[in-house]
N, C-alpha and C positions, 0 to 999 in steps of 0.2 A: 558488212563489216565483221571481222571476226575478234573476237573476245583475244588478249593478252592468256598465253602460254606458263606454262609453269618448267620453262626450260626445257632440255636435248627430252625428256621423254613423255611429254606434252605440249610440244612446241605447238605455235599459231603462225602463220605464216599466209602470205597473199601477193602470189605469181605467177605471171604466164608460163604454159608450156611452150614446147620447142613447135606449137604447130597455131600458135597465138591464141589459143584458148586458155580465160583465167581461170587460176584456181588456187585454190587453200590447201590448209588440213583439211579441210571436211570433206574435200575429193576423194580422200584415200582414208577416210572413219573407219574402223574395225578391220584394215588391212595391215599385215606388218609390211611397213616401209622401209626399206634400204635407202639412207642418205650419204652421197658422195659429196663432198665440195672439193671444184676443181677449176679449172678453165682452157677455152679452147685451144691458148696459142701455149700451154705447158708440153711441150709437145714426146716427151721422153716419160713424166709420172702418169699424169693422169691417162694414156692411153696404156700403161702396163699394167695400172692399176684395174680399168675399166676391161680389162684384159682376162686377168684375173680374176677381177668377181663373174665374169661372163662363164668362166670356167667353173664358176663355183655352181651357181645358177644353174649351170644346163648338166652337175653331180647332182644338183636335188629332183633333177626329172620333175614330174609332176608337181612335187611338192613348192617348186619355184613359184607356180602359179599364185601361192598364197603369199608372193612377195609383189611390193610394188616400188621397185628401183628408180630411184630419180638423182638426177646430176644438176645439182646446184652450182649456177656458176657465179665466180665473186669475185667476176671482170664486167659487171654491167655495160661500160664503155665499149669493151667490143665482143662481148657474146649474147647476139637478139636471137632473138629465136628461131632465125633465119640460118645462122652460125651454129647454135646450137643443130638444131638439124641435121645441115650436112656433116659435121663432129659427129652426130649420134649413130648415122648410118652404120658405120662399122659396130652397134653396142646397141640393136634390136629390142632391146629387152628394157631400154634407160628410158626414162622420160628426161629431157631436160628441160630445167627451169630458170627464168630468167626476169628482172626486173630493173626498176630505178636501182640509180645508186642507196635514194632511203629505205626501197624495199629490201633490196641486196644488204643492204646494214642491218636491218629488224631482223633478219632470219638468221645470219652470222650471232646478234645479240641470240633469238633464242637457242643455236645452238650451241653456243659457247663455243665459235669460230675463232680464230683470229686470223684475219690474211690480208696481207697487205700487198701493190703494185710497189714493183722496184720500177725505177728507170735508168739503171746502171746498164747501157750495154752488155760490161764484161764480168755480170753476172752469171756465175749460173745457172739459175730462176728468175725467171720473170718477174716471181714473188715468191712473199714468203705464207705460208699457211701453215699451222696447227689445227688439224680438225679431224683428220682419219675418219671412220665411217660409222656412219649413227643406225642402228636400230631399235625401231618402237611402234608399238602397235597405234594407230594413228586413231586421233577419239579416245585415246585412254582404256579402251577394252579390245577383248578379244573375243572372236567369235567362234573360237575352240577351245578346248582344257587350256589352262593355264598353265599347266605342270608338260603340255606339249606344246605351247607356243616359246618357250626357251630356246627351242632347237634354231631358232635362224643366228641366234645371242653366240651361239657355240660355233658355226658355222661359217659364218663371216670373219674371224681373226683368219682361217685359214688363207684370204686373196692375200696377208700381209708374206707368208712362206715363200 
């Protein structure tokens, strides 16, 4: 059971990855995290998006390693981990994560998500989402200077260019 979050930069969270193994925040404690919300069938954002931070990722060379990338999806109904998977292939680097719709909510709640399914055919979007991309050292600390763990904060607006 994980303890309630104190929002986007100590969030608490508890979902399967894309290879059905559970997991929390404490998976990724003293790591900075890169968090995406997206979903599988948005088939035009979320793949330029994932596009982009991939590009970003493989500018930090080395220093990527000290990131742990995950794609939150906020289609529970149809991205299992299964879907998530084949979606991720192209995005090596992503963990995707996946759950109920109550868990899919709790985690939208800690990070001050909004997204919602359209069912309008002649939509443009599937749905609608506010959320852009969260970073935070996960556990609340860092296991290097403070004054150098900034760098991924500066780093990440650049997938929006």
């Amino acid at each position: 059971m994980t303890t309630r979050g104190t929002g986007p930069d100590k969030p608490s969270f508890s979902l399967v990855d894309h290879n059905g193994t559970p997991v929390t925040e404490q998976t990724y404690r003293g790591n900075w995290t890169l968090v995406f919300f997206g979903f599988t069938h948005w088939k035009v954002v979320c793949p330029r998006v994932l596009g982009k931070l991939s590009a970003v990722l493989d500018e930090l060379g080395e220093t990527a390693g000290e990131l742990r990338p995950l794609y939150i999806t906020v289609d529970p109904d149809r991205d299992t981990p299964q879907a998530l998977r084949d979606f991720l292939r192209a995005y090596p680097r992503f963990a995707g994560l996946a759950g109920s719709a109550d868990a899919i909510e709790r985690v939208k709640g800690e990070f001050r998500v909004f997204a919602r399914r359209r069912d309008d055919p002649d939509a443009l979007a599937a749905a609608e989402i506010t959320a852009g991309i969260r970073a935070f050292v996960a556990g609340g600390s860092s296991s290097g200077n403070p004054a150098e763990s900034s760098g991924p904060r500066r780093v990440i607006p650049e997938a929006y260019r």
